[in-house]
N, C-alpha and C positions, 0 to 999 in steps of 0.2 A: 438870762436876765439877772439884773442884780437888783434884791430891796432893802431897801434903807427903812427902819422904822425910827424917827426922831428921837432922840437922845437914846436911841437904842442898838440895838444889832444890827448886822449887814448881811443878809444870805447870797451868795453866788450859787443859781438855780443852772443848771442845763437838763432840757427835757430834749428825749430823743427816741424816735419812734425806727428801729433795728430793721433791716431788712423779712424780717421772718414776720412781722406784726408786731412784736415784746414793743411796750413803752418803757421807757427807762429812764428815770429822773434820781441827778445826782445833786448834793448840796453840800456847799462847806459857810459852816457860821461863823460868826467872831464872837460866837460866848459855851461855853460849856453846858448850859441848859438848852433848851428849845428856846429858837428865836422869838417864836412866839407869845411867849412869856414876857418878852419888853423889856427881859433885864440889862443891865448895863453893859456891853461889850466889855471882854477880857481880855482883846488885844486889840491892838489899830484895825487891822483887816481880817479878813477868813485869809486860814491859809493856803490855801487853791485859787485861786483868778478864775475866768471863766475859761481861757484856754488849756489849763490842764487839765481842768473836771471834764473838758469834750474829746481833751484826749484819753482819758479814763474811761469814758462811755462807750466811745468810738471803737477802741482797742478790740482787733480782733478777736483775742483770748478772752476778754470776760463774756464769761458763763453765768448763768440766771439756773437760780435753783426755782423750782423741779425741769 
């Protein structure tokens, strides 16, 4: 999912629930703070799209600590 907050950030969300149970939610913002904060984007977009971040997730090699 992607949210836009008005004259603010943009987060690219992917949430994903792993074969084992693990939930795994990954996110790239367009501001160096917490999105949530409102502040003003510090580039045009997050640098990840939502296809990369699901291929991040997806990726058979990432490990979840513990």
């Amino acid at each position: 999912m992607t949210l836009t907050i008005e004259d603010g950030p943009t987060v690219n969300r992917v949430n994903v629930t792993k074969p084992d149970g693990a939930g795994v939610i990954v996110e790239a913002q367009n501001t160096a703070r917490e999105a949530k904060l409102s502040d003003a984007p510090d580039m045009p977009s997050p640098p990840l799209s939502l296809g990369p971040l699901a291929e991040v997730v997806l990726d058979p090699g990432l490990t979840l600590y513990p």
